[in-house]
DRENZA-203911 format. One record per residue: residue in one letter; x, y, z of N, C-alpha, C in turn. Coordinates in steps of 0.02 Angstrom, whole numbers, plus 50000, padded with zeros to 5 digits. Example, Ala and Ser with C-alpha at 12.3 -4.5 7.8 and 13.67 -1.06 7.14 Angstrom:
// DRENZA-203911
a506604971650390506154977550390506604983550390s506424988850354506844994750357506455000250394
// end
This chain:
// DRENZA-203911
x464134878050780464094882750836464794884650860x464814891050842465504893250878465584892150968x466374890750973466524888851040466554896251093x466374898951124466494903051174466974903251231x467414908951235468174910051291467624908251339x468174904451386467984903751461468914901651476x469154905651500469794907051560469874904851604x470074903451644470004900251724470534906151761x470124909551829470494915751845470624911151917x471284911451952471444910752008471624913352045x471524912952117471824918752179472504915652215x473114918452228473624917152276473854907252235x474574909752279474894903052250474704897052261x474344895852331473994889652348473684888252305x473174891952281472534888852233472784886752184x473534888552139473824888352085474194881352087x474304878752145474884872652146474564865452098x473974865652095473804861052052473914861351982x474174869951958474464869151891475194867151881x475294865651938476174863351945476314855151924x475614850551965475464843751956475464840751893x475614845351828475634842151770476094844751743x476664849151754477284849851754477924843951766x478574845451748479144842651775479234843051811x479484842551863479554834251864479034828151905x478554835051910478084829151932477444825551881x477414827751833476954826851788477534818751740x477124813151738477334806551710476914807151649x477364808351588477054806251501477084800651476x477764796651498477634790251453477104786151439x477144783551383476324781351359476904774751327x476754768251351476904764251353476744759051274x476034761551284475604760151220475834763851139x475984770551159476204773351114476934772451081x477244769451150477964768151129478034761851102x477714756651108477634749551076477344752751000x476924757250982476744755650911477474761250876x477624762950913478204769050899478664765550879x478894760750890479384756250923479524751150861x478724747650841478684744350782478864746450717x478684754450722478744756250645479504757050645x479974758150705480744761050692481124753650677x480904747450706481074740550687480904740450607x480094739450600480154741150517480594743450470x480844749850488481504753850468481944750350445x482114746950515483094745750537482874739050459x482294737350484482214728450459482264728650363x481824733450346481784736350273481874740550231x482244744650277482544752050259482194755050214x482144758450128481844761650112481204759050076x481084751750060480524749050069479794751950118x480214751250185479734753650244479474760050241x480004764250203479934771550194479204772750168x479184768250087478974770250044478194766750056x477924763250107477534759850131477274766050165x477374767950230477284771050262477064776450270x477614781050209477324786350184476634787150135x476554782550113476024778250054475274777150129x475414776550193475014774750229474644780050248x475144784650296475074790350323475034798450293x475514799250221475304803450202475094803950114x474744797250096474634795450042475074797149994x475694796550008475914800049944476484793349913x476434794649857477024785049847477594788749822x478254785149848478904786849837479104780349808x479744781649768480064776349767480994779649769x481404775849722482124776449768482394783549729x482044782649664482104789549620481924797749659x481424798049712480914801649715481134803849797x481304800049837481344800549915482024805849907x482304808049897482614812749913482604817549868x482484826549878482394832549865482914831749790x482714835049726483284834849669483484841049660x483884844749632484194851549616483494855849585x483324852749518482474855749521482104856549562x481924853749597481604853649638481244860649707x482234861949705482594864749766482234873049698x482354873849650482154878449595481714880749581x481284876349571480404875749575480354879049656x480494875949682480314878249759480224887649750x480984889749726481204898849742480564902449694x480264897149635479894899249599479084900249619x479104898649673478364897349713478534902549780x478924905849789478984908949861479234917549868x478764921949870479134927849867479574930549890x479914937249857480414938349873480434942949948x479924944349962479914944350025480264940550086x479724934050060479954928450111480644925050105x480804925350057481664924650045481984931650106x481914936150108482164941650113482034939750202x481564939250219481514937950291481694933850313x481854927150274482414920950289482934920950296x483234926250254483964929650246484044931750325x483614937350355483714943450396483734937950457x483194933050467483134929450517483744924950549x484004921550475484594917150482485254921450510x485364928650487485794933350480485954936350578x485374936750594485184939550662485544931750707x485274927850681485504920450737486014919750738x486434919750659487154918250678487554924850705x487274929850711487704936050742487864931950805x487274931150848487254928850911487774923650934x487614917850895487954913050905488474913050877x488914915250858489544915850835489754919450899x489504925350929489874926050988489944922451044x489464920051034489184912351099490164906551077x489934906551004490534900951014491234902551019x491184909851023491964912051019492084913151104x491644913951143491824912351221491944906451248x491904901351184492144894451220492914892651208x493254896351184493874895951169494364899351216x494684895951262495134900551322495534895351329x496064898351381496644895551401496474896851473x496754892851525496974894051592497604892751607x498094893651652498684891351673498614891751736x499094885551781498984889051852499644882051868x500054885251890500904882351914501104879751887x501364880751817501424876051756501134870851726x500244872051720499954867651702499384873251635x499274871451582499104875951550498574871351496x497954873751521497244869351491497054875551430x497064869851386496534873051312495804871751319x495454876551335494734874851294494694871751221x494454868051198494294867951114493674863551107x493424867051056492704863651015492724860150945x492624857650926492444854950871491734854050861x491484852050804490834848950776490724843750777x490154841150753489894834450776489934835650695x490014827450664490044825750612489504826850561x488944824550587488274823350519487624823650576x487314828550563486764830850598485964829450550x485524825850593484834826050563484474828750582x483844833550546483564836950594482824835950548x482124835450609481654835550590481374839550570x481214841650528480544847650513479874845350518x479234848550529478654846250508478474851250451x477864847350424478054850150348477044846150333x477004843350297476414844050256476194849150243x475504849950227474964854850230475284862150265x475484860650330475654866650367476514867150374x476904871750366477464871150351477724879150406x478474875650434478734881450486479394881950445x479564886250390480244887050382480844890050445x480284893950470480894898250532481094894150579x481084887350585480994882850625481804881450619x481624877550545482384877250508482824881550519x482654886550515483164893550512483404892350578x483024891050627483104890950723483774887050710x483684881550694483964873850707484604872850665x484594875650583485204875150543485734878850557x485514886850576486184893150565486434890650623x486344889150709486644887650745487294882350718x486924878050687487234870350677487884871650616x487754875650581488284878550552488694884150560x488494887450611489024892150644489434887150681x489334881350717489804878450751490204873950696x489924875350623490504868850572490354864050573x489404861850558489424855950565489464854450466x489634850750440489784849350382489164847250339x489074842050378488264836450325487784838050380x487374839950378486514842050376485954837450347x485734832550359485024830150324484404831350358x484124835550316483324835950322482974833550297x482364828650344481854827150340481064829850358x480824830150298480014832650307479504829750274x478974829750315478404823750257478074830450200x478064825250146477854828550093477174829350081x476934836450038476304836750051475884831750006x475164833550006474714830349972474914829249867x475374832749851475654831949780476444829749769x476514829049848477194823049850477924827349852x477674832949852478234837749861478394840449926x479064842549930479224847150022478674852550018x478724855550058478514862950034479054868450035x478794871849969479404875149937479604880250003x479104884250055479484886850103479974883750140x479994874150152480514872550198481044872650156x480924870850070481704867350024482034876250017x481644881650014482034887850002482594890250095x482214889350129482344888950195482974883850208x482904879750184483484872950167484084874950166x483994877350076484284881050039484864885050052x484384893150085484854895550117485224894650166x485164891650222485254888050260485974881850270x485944882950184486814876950163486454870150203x485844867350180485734860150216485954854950148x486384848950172486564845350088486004840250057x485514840150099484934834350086484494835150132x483854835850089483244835950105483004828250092x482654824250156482134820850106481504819650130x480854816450060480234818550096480024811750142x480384813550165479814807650243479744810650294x479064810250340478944811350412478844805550465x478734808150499478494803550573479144800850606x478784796050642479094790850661479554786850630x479214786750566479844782350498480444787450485x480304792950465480954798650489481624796050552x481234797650585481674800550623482144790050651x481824784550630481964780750627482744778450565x482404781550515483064781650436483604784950476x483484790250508484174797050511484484792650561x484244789850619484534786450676485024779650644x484684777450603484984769950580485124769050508x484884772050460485114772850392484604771550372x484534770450296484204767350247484754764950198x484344762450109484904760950080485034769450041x484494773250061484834779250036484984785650096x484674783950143484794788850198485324786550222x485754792250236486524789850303486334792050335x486614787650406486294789250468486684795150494x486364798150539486794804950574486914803950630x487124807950666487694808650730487174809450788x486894815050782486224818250816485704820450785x485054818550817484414821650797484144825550830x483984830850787483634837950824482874840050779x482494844250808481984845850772481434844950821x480704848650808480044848550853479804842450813x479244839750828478674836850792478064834350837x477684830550803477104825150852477474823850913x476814820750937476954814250992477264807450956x477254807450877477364798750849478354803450856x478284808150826479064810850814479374809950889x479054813350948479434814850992479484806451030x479144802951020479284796751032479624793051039x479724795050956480034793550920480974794550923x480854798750949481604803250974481974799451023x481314798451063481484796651146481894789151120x481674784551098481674776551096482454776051067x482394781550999483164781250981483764784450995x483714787751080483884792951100484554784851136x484314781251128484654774451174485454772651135x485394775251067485864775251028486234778450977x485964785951005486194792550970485964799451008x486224803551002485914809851034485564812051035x484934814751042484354818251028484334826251077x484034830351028483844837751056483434838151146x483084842751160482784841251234482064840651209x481534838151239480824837551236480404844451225x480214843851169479914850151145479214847051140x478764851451178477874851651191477554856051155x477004856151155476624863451139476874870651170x476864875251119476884880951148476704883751204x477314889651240476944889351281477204897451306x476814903651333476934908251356476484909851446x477104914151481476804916451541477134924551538x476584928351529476604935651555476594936251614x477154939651654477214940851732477124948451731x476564951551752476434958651763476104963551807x476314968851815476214972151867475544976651860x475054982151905474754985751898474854992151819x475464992951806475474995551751475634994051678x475524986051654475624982751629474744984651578x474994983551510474444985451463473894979251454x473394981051472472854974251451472904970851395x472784978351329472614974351278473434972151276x474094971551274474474971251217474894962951265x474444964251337474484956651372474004949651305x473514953351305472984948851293473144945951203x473594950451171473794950551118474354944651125x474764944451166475344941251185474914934351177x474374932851240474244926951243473834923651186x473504929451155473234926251101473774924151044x474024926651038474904924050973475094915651015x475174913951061475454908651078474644903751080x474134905251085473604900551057473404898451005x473654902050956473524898850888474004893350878x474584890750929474864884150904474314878350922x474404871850911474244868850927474324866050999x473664867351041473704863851117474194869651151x474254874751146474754880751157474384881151233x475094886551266474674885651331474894893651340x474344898151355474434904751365474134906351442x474634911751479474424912351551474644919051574x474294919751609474524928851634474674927451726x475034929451743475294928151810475194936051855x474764939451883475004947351870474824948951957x475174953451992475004955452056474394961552037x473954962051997473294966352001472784963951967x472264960452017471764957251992471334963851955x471354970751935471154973151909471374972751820x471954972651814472454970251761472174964951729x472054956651791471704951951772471064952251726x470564957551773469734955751747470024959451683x470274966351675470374970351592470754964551555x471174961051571471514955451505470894950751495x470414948951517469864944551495469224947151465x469404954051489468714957751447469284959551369x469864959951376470264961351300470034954451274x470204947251283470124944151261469474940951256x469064943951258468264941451249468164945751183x468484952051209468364957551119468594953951078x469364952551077469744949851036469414943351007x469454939651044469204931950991468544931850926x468114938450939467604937550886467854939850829x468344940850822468614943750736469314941750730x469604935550775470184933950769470154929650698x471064927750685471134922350630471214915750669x471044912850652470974907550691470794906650740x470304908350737469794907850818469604902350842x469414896450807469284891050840469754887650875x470354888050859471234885050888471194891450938x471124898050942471364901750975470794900551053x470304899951050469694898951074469804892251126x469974888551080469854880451121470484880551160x471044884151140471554884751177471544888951235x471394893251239471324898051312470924894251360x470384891651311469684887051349470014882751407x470594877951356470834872551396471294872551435x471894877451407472654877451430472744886051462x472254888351437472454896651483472314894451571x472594899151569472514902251670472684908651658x472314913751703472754918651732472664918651845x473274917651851473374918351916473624926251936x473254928452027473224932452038473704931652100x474164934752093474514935352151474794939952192x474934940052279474814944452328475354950152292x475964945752289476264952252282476824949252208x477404953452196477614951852146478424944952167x478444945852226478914940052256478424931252242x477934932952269477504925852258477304923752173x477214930852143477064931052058477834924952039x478364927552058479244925152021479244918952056x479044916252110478804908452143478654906152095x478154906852111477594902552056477894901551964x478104906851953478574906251872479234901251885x479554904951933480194898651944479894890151951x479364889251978479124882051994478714878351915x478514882951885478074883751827478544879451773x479114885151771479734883551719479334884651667x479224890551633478664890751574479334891751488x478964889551446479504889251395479694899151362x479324903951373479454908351339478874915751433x479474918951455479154922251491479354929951490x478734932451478478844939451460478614941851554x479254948951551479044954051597478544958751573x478114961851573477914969651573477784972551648x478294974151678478234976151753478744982351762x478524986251814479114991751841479764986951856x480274989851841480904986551866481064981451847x480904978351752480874972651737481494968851739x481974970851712482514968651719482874967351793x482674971151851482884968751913482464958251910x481794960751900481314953951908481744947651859x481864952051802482074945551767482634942651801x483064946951821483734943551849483584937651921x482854937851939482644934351981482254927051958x482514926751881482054921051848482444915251867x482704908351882482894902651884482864898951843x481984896651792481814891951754481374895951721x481614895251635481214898051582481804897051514x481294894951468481504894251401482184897451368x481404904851372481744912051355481294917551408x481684923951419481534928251460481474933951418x480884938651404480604943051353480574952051399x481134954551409480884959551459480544965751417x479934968651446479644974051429478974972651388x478764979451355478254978351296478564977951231x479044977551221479274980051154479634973951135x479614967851164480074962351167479404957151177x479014956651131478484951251116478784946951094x478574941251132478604932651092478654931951036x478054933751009477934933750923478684937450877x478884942950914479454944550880480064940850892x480274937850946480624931950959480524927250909x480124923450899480034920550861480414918750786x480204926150776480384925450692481134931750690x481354936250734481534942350686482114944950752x482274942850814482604947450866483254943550871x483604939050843483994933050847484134928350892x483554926650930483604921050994483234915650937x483444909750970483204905350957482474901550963x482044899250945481484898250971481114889550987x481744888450972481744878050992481914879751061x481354879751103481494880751183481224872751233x481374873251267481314868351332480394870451341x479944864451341479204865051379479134861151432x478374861451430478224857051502478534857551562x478864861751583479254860151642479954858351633x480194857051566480754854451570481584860351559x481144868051582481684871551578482064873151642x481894867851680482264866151743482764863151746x482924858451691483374854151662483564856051593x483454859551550483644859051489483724866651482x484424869851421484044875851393483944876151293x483594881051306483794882951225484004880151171x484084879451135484554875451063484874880451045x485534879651031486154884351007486644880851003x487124884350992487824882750941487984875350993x487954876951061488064870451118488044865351072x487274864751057487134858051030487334854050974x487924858050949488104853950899488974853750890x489354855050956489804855650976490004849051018x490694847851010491044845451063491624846051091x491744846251148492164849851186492644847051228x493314848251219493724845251264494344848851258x494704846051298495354852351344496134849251319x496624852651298497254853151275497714853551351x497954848251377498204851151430499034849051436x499394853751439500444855051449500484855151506x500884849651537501064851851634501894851651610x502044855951633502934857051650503254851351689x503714854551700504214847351743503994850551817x503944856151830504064859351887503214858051923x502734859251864502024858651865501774851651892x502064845351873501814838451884502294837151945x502724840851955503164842852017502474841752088x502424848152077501884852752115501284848452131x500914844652070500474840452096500544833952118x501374831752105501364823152142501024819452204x501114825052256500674822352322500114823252316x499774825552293499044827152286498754821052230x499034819152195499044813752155499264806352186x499564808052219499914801252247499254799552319x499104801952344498634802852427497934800952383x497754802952310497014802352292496844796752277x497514794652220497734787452200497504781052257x498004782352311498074777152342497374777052382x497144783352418496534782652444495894777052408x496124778052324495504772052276495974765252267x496444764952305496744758652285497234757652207x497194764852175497404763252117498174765652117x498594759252164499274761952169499754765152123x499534760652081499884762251995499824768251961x499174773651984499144780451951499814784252027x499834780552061500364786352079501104786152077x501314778152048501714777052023501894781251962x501444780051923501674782851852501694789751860x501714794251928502014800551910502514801351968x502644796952022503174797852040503694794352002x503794788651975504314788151937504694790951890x504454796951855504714801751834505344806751858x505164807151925505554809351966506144806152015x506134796852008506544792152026507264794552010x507714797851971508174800051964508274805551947x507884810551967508044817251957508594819452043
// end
């Protein structure tokens, strides 16, 4: 028996505050339970390195490895281009091509000088050494994911790249992530997932080297997984289910709303919501999406998702609509409103900000060059985006003159002594003891 849309429609922000209660920062995830069995398999790891691998993977995704087999071979990477059209090559190209435009300008604004009374500070960046990054991969495979996560990471110069993805049911990547790889300049692929992943990249194996930082979406065992080894290496920000909020006005299009929210329900546990000051707008986006779902692709994911995780809220006016989004912090928020760009400039907390009709999610996604590893749950109150940032590090070149360390001695000497640390104001007045 097929499942039937049912929406949940709300009036004014009051009625709405209970969708805030499972948000950041008031919404508590840790699963204590989950992190103890999480916990065991990354000890396994440290304890048996690629033994554990080859167990594990043998458990969870039936497939047996051994020391020959766990990492991607040059054939392999061959076979892959031989299974994938030239299409999809071609849109991997355009996708990767569009991101690093972006971020190459992103990293060339981090490079400046200041001076100010003979004191003259360098900005400078460097790269982080050896980066790991998760993919998910079996059965269902996101190359553009990769594309999100690599071109950044190598526009900033990061050198070594290892990717990890669980292999499918015939023990192979899938040739969309190894071509995606590929282009991409990643130096090692290998096939493991889960929890045992992201455990090797953190601490080694006898064939995995460990990396610097780990980035990438996955499960609850992955993101767990992230968290536990986040205690002794870097990790990316908490990535949830998908998630979109349309903020729109009386002249805002039903169907191409209802289109929006249906694209972000086909993820898994996706959370689609319309926020709009015209409850007329409202009832037409639910009569679009009642048409829509009987001839959708994937209707049962698209279905159970609106069922569970949609809302559309109705609000008085369009000041209370940008409340409620700022408190929301939703990962991906499209305008279709008069004056969108004034509204957007009124956003605080959001992923990414989508102004107009012509600037759909779905095209974000894959093809406009933003990134699409965004901040969920609430957590784009604290976190943004993934970009060149994240794989950078940063610190300052700084020349003081004679005349310059001149200029700041009392100010140095009064801060010093105020913490008791007589000796920092020694060591710059003595400089000046025989001048």
């Amino acid at each position: 028996m097929r499942a039937t849309l049912s929406i949940r429609t709300v009036e004014g922000f009051d009625a709405a505050k209970g969708l805030l209660e499972r948000r950041w920062p008031k919404a508590k995830t840790f699963d204590s339970e989950l992190a103890n069995y999480v916990g065991a398999i990354i000890e396994e790891v440290r304890r048996r390195g690629d033994a554990a691998l080859f167990d594990f993977t043998e458990k969870f995704d039936d497939v047996k490895l051994d020391s020959g087999s766990l990492k991607v071979n040059p054939e392999e990477f061959e076979k892959a281009y031989s299974e994938v059209s030239e299409d999809i090559v071609s849109a991997l190209k355009t996708a990767k091509e569009r991101v690093e435009k972006f971020q190459r300008r992103l990293l060339k604004r981090l490079s400046f000088e200041c001076e100010t009374e003979g004191v003259k500070i360098r900005n400078v960046v460097t790269p982080i050494r050896r980066l790991g990054c998760y993919v998910p991969g079996g059965e269902a495979a996101y190359p553009s994911s990769l594309v999100m996560i690599i071109a950044p990471a190598k526009v900033a110069g990061v050198h070594e790249i290892a990717v990890c993805s669980p292999p499918r049911s015939n023990g192979e990547v899938s040739p969309l992530i190894l071509v995606a790889a590929d282009l991409c300049g990643v130096n090692e692929v290998y096939k493991v997932g889960g929890a045992q992943a992201i455990a090797a990249m953190a601490y080694g194996t006898e064939t995995i080297k460990p990396v610097d930082k780990i980035v990438g979406p996955g499960n609850r065992y992955v993101l767990t997984a992230k968290m536990l080894v986040s205690r002794d290496l870097p990790v990316d920000m908490p990535a949830g289910p998908s998630e979109i909020i349309v903020l729109a006005d009386e002249l805002a299009d039903p169907r191409e709303i209802a289109l929006d929210m249906v694209s972000q329900a086909e993820h898994l546990d996706g959370v689609s919501a319309l926020v709009t000051t015209s409850k007329e707008v409202a009832e037409k986006v639910v009569e679009e999406l009642r048409h829509m779902v009987s001839s959708l692709p994937n209707r049962e994911m698209v279905v159970r998702n609106l069922s569970r995780n949609g809302f559309i809220l109705v609000c008085k006016n369009m000041k209370e609509a940008v409340l409620f989004v700022n408190k929301f912090g939703p990962e991906h928020l499209e305008i279709m409103a008069k004056d969108a760009r004034r509204i957007a400039g009124q956003v605080t907390s959001a992923g990414l900000v989508l102004v107009g009709r012509w600037t759909p999610v779905a095209a974000s996604d894959y093809g406009l060059g933003t990134v699409h590893v965004l901040p969920t749950q609430g957590f784009s109150h604290v976190y943004s985006g993934l970009s060149v940032l994240d794989f950078i590090k940063r610190f300052s070149i700084v020349e003081c003159s004679e005349e310059g360390l001149l200029k700041a001695k009392d100010t140095v000497k009064v801060l010093a002594n105020s913490e008791g640390l007589l000796n920092h104001g020694l060591a710059v007045e003595g400089r000046f003891d025989n001048a």
